[in-house]
C-alpha positions in Angstrom: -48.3 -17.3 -24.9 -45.6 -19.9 -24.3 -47.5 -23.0 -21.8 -45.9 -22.8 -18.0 -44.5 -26.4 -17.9 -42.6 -25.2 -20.9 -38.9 -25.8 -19.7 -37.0 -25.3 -23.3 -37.6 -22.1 -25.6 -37.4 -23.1 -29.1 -36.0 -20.1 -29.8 -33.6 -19.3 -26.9 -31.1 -16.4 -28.2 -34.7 -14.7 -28.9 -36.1 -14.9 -25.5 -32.7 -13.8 -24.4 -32.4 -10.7 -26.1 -36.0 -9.8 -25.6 -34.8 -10.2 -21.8 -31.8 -8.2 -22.5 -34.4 -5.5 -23.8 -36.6 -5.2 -21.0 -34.1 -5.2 -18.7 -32.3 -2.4 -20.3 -35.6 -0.4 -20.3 -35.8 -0.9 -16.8 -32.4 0.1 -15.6 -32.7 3.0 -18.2 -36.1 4.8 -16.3 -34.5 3.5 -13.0 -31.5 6.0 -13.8 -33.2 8.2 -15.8 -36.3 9.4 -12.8 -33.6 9.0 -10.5 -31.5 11.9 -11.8 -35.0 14.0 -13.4 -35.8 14.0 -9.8 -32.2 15.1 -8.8 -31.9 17.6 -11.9 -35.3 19.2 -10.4 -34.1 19.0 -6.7 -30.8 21.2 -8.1 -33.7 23.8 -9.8 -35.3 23.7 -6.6 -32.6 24.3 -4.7 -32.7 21.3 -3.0 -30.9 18.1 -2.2 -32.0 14.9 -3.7 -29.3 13.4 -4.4 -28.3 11.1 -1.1 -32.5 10.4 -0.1 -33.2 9.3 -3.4 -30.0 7.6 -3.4 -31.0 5.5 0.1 -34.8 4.8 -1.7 -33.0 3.0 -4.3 -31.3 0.4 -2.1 -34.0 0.5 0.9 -36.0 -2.1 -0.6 -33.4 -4.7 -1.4 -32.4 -4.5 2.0 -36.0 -4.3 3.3 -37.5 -7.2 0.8 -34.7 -9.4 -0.2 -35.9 -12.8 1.0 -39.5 -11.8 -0.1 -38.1 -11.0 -3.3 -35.8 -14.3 -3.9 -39.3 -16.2 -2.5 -41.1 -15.3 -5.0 -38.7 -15.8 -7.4 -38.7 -19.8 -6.6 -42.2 -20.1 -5.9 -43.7 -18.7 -9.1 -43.0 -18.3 -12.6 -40.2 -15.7 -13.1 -41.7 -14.7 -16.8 -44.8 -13.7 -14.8 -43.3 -11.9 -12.0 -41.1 -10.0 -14.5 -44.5 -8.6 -16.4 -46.5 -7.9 -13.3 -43.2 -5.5 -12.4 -42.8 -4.2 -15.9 -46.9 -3.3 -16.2 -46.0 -1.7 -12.0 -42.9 0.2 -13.4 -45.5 1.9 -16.4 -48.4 2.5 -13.5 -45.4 4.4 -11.0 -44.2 6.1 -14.1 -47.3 7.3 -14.8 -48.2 8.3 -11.3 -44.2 10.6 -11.4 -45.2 11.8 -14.6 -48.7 13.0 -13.4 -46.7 14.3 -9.8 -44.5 16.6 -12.0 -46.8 18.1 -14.5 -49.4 19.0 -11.3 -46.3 20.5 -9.1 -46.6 17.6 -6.5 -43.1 16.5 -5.6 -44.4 14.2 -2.9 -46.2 11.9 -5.5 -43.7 12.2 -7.6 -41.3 11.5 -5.1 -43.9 8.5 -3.9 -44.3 6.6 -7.2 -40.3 6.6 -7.1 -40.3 4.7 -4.0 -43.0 2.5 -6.0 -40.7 1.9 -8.7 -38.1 1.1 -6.6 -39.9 -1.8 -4.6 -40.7 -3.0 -8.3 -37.1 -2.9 -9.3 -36.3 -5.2 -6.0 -38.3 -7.8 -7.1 -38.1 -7.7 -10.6 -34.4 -8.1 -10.1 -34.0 -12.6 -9.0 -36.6 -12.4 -11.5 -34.4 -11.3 -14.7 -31.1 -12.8 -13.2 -33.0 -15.9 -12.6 -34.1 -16.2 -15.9 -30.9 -16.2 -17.8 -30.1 -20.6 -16.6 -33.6 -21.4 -17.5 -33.4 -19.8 -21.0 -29.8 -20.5 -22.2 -28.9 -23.2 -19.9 -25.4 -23.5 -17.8 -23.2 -23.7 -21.4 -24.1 -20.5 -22.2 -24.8 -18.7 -18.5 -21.2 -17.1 -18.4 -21.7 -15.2 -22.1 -24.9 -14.5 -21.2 -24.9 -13.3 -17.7 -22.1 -11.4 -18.8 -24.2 -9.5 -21.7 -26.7 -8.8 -19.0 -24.5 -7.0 -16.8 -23.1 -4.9 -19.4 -26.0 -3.6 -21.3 -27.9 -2.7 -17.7 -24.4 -0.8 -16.9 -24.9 0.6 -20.2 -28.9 1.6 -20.0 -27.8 3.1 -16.3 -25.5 5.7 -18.0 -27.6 6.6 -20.8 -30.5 7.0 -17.9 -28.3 9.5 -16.0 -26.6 11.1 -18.8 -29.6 11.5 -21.1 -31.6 12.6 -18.0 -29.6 15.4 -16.7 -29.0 16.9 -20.4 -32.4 16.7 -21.2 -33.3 18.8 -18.4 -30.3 21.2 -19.0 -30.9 20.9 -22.8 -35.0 22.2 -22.1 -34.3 24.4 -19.3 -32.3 26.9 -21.9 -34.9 26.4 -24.7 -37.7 27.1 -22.3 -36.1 29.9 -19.7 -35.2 29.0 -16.1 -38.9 29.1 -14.6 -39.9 25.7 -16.4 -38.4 23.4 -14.1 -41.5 20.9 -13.9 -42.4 20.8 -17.6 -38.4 20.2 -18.2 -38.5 17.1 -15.6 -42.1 15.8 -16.6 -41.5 15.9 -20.6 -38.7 13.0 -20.3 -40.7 11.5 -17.5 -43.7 10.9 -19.8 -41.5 9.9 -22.9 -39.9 7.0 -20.0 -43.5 5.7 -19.2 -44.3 5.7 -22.9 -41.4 3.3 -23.6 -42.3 1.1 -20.6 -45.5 0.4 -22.4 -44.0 -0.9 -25.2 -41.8 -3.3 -22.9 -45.0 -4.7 -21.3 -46.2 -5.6 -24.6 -42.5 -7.2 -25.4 -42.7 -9.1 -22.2 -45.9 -11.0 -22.8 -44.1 -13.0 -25.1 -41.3 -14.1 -23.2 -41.5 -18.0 -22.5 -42.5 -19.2 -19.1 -40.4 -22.3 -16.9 -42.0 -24.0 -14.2 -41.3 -22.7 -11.0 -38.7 -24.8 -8.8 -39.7 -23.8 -5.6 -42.4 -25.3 -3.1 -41.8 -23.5 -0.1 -44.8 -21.8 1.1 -45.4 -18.1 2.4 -44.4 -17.5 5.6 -44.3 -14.0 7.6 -41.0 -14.8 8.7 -40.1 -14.2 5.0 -40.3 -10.4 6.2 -37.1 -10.8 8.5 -35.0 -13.7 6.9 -32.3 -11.5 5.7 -29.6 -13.4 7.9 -31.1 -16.8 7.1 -30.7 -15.8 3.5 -27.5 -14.5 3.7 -26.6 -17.8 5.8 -27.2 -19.9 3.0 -25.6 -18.5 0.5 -22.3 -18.4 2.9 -22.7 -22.3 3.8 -21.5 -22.9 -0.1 -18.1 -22.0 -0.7 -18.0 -21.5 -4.0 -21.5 -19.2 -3.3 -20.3 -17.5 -1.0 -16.6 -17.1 -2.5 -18.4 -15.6 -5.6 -20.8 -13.6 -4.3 -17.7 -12.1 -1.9 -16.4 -11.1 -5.3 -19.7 -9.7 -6.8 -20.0 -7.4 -3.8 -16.1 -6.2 -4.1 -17.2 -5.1 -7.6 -20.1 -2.7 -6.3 -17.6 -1.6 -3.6 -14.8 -0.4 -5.6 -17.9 0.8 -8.6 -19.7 2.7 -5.8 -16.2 4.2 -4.1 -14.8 4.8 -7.8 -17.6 7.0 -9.2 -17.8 9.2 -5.7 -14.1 9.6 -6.1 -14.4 10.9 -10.0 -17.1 13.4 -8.6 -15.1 14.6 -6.0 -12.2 14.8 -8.6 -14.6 16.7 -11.3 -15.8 19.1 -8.5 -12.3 20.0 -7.3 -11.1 21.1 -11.2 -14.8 22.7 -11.9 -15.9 24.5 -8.9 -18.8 26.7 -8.7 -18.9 29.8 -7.9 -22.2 30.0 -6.5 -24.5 27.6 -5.7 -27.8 29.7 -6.0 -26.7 29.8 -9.8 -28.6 25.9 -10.6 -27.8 26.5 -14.7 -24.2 26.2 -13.6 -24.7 23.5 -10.8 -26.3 21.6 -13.1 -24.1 21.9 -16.1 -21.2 20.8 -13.4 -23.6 17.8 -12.8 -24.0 17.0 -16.8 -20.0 16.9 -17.0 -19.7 14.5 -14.2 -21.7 12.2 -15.9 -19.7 12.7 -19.3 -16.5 11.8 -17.0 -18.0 8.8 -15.5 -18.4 7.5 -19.2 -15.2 6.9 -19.8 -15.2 4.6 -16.7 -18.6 2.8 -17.8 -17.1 3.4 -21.5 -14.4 0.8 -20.3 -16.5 -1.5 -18.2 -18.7 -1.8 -20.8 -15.6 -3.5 -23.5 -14.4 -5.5 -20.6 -17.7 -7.1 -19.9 -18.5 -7.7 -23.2 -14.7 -9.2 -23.6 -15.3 -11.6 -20.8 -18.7 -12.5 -21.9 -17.4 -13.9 -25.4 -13.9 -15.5 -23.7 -16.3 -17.4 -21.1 -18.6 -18.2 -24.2 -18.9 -22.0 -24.0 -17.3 -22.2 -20.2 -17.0 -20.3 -17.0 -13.3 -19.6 -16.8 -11.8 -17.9 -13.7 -8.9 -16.9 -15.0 -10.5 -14.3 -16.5 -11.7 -12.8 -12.5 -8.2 -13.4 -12.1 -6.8 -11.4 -14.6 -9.6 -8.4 -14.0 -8.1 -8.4 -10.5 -4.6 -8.0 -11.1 -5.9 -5.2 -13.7 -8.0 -3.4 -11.1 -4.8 -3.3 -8.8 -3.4 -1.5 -12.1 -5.5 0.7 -12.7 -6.1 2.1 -8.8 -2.6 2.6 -9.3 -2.0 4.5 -11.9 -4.9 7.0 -10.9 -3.1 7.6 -7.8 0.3 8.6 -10.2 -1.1 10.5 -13.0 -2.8 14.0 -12.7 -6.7 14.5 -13.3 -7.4 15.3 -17.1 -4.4 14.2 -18.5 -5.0 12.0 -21.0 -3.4 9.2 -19.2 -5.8 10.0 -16.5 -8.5 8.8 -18.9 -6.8 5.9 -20.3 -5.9 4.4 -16.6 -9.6 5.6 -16.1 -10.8 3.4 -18.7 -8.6 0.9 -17.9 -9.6 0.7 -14.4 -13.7 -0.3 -15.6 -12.4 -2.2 -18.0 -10.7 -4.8 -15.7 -13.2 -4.6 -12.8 -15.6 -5.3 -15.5 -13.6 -8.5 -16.5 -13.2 -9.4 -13.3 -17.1 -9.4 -12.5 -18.2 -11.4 -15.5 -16.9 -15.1 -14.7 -18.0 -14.4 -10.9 -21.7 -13.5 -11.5 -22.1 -15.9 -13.8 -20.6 -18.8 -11.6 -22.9 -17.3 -8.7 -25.8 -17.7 -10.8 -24.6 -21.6 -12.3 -23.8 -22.8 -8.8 -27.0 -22.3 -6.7 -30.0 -24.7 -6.9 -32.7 -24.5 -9.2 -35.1 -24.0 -6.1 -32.8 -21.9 -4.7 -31.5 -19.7 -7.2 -33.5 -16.3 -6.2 -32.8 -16.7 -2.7 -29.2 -17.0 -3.7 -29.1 -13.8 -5.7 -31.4 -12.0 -3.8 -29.0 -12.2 -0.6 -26.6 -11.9 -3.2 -28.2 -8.4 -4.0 -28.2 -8.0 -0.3 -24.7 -7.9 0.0 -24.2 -5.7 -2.7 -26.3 -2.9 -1.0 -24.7 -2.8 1.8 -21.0 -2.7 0.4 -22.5 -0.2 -1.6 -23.7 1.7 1.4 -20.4 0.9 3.1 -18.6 2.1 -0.1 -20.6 5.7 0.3 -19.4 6.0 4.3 -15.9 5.2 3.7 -15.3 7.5 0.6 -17.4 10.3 2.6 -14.6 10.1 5.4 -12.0 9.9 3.4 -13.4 12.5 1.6 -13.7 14.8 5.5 -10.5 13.3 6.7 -9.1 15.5 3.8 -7.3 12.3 1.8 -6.8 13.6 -1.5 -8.3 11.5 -4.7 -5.6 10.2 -5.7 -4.5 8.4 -2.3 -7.6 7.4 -2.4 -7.5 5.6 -5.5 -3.8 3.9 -3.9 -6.3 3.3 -1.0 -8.0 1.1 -3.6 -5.5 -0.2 -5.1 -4.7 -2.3 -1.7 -7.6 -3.2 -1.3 -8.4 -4.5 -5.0 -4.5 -6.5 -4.0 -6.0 -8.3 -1.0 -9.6 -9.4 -2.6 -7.6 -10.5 -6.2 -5.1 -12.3 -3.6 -8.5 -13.7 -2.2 -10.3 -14.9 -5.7 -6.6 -16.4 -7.3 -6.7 -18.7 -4.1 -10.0 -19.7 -4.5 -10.0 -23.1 -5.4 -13.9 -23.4 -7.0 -13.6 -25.6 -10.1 -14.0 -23.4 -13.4 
């Protein structure tokens, strides 16, 4: 194994795809449980969906300036393992819950691999500088992004037809075996992850501040230093507009999805379910698009950060908001502005979270993205209480989505005036 006052992989692009790899495992079973759990809440006839949806972010908001401590205090190569050999011990322990009947440990060792997923988080991101360097952060950063976007729909797409896919080879009684079967094949791939990871190359840590129990409640002092930068705070204002509109976006396609599909009777969970699987073939085309927008920033911003590109992505989200508030639901302009619509936010992102990462001090880089993560879950909380009353009020989708396009108009006027060097 690589020796910890290492600084320089002699084989960077390797390290950084085996990064790429482990990540992508991660935000696959993250996705994955997530919706095994809300497939069997649906067979159970109950809801899932918004609790396990509030254990996901709980920790970042509980943890985050543990997590970006940590991060700067020790080596990031050997946090990252000790979370990837956690995430195979919590999948074990759900995989165990659902084979004995026990939704409580399952729904435990969930909430375990969700504190893991906190911390492994400044972790990876904090990674990325050390391995490629700042001349290749913005290509980088922005393949990170894209293949965890990536992973996170194949986790929730591959989860809820697995389940639908076993449910009518098996009959409608084998709920458990149907969520417990993928559950076990997860944990089995997280082992082989673990044994990837123990050859990634370690950095010297950065950091020398030493633990204190205020690190439980720092959130604000966090959060306070990444706003007295303002090119930190100007970025990270950007990051968390992406998770906004993403959050708002794929609530709005749902409702959208629900309206044309309705069921008939909610007792009936084949159906319910099979509404659920179609959902997450719709929200494809929206990750379909984000996906070839990341990846088409991450080559343009190759050898430099260049803002234009945010720039451009924010002109393009105002586009595309627009145009899903003119066009009717299933058309296949619908799909094209859908796509469209990912595809710019996507762009937009790239240059920002990669500029985020760049700017912060080497000894302060997981603070930085850990309140940077902060942010993120609350917009994204924020971005589930405003599309829930719109949603009451009775504002139809597609003012919603012009409700949107404002908004993308104001934060794109916001970033174009930003005058952060490139």
């Amino acid at each position: 194994m690589a020796d910890l006052e290492q600084t320089h992989n002699k084989s960077p692009w390797g390290a950084f795809w085996s990064l790429v790899v482990i990540q992508c495992m991660n935000s696959l079973n993250e996705k994955g449980v997530q919706f095994l759990l809300i497939a069997l809440g649906i067979w159970m006839a109950q809801e899932l969906q918004y609790p396990l949806s509030i254990l996901v972010v709980l920790p970042f908001v509980l943890f985050s300036p543990l997590g970006g401590w940590l991060a700067d205090r020790y080596c990031k190569t050997r946090l990252l393992q000790y979370m990837v050999l956690l995430q195979v011990v919590v999948l074990a322990g759900m995989t165990a819950g659902l084979y004995l009947h026990n939704l409580w440990l399952a729904l435990g060792c969930f909430t375990g691999f969700c504190i893991q997923a906190m911390f492994f988080s400044p972790a990876k991101k904090g990674l990325v500088k050390d391995i490629v360097g700042s001349e290749n952060i913005g290509f980088a950063s922005g393949i990170l992004e894209i293949t965890s976007m990536l992973a996170l729909l194949g986790g929730q797409i591959g989860a809820l037809s697995v389940v639908y896919m076993l449910l009518r080879e098996w009959g409608p009684s084998h709920g458990w075996e149907a969520a417990a079967l993928p559950c076990a094949v997860c944990t089995a791939g997280a082992v082989l992850v673990f044994l990837l990871g123990l050859w990634m190359p370690r950095f010297k840590p950065q950091g020398t501040r030493p633990f204190q129990w205020s690190l439980l409640w720092q959130h604000f002092t966090q959060l306070r230093m990444l706003w007295g930068t303002r090119v930190l705070r100007n970025s990270a204002i950007g990051v968390s507009y992406f998770w906004f509109i993403a959050g708002i976006m794929m609530l709005i396609v749902l409702q959208m999805a629900a309206e044309a599909n309705p069921v008939e009777s909610t007792a009936d969970f084949m159906q319910v379910l099979g509404q659920q699987k179609d959902s997450a073939v719709l929200f494809a085309w929206l990750s379909g698009g984000a996906i070839l927008g990341g990846l088409a920033a991450s080559i343009i911003c190759a050898s430099k950060i260049r803002m234009w590109v945010a720039h451009a992505g924010g002109m393009g989200m105002v586009a595309g908001c627009t145009a899903m508030a003119l066009v009717d639901y299933g058309t296949p302009v619908f799909y094209l502005a859908l796509t469209f619509t990912g595809f710019t936010a996507s762009g937009y992102l790239v240059p920002l979270n990669a500029r985020l990462q760049d700017r912060a001090d080497d000894d302060k880089r997981g603070d930085v993205i850990a309140a940077g993560n902060l942010m993120d879950c609350f917009v994204g909380m924020l971005a589930v209480v405003i599309q829930g009353a719109m949603k009451s009020a009775g504002i139809l989708p597609q003012w919603q989505c012009a409700i949107l396009a404002v908004s993308s108009a104001a934060i794109a006027l916001f970033i174009y005036t930003d005058k952060g060097e490139d």
